[in-house]
C-alpha positions as CSV (number, residue, x, y, z in Angstrom):
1,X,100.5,207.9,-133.9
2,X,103.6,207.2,-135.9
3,X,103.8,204.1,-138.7
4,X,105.7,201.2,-137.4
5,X,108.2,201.2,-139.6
6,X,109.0,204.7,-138.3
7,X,111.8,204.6,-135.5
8,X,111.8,206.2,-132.3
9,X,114.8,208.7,-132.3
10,X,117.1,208.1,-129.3
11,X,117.3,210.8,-126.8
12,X,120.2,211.9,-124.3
13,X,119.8,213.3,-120.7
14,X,118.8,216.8,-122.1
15,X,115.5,215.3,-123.5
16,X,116.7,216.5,-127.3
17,X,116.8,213.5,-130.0
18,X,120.7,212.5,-130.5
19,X,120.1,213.0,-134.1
20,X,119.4,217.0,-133.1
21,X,122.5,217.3,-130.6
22,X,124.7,220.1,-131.4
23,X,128.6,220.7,-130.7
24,X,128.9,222.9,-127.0
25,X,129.4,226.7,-128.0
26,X,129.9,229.1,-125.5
27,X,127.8,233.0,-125.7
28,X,131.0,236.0,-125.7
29,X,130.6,239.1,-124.7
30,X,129.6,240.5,-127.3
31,X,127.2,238.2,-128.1
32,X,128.9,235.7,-130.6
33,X,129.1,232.2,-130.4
34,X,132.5,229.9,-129.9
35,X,132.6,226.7,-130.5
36,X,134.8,224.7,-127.5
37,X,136.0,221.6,-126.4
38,X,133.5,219.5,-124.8
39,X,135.4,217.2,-122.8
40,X,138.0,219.8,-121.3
41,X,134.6,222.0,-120.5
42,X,133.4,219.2,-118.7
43,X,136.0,218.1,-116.6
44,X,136.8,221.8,-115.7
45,X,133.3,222.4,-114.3
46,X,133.3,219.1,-112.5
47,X,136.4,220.9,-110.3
48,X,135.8,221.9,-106.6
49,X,136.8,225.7,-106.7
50,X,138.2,225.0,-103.0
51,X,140.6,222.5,-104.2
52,X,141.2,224.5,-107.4
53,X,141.9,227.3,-104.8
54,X,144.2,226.0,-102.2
55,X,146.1,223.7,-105.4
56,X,146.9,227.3,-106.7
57,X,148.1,228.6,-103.4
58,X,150.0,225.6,-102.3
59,X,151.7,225.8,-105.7
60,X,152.2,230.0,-105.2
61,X,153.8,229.7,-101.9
62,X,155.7,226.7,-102.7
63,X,157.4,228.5,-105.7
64,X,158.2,231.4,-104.1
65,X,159.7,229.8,-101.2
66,X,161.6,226.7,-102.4
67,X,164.9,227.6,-104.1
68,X,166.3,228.3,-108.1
69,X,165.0,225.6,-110.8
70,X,162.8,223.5,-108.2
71,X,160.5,226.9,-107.3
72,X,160.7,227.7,-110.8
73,X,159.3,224.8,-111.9
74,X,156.4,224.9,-109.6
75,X,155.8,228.5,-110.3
76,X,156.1,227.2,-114.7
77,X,153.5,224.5,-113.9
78,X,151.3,227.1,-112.6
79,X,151.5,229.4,-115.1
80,X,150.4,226.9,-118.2
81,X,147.4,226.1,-116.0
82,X,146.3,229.7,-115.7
83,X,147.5,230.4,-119.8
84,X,145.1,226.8,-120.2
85,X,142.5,228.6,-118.7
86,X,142.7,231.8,-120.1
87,X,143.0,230.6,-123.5
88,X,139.9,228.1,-123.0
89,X,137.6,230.9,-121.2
90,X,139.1,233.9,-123.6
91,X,136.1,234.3,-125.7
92,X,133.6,234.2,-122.8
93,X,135.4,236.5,-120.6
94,X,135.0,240.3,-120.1
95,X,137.5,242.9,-121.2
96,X,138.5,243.6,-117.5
97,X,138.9,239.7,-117.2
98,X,140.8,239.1,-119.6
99,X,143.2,242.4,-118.7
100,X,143.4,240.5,-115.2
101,X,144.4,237.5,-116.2
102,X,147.1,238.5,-118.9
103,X,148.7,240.5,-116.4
104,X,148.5,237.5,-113.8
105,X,150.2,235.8,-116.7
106,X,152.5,238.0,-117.2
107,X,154.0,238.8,-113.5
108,X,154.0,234.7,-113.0
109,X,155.8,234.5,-116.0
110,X,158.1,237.5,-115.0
111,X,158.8,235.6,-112.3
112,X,159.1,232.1,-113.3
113,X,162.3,233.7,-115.5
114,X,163.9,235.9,-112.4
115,X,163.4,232.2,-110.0
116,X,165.3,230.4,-113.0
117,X,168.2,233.3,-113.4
118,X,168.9,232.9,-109.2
């Protein structure tokens, strides 16, 4: 039994005392830890891959097709979600990941520049 004077320590969802929370980290690889941004985490995991999916395509294919700056743009506004996401996810990611996705990068970029030169 605990004194009365004694407070009750809140607790959260997780069932651990507020006063015992800890900032969200994230296992690499290789076994460290990273420290991240909660909120971003969050809201990224709350995301319907579907919709993430098709968004993605529907941005592709609408870059590619639609003419100089406009298509550019689109095809820009895709690539700093993808660098977003790769820069967030970096230190959880596999070596083969993360080759993936900086060459993903890379051609969207490469051709983000060739839709802005036409």
């Amino acid at each position: 039994m605990r004194p009365l004077q004694e407070s009750v320590p809140r607790v959260r969802r997780d069932r651990e005392a507020v006063e015992h929370q800890h900032v969200t980290s994230l296992r690499t690889p290789t076994g460290a830890t990273v420290t991240t941004s909660d909120h971003f985490l969050r809201r990224l995991a709350r995301v319907n891959p579907t919709t993430a999916f098709l968004t993605a395509l529907v941005l592709l294919l609408a870059g590619l097709f639609l003419p100089g700056v406009v298509g550019a743009l689109l095809l820009g506004l895709l690539a700093a979600g993808l660098a977003t996401l790769t820069f967030t996810t970096w230190p959880v990611q596999s070596p083969v990941t993360r080759l993936v996705r900086a060459v993903l990068l890379t051609l969207l970029t490469v051709a983000v520049v060739s839709k802005a030169m036409a």
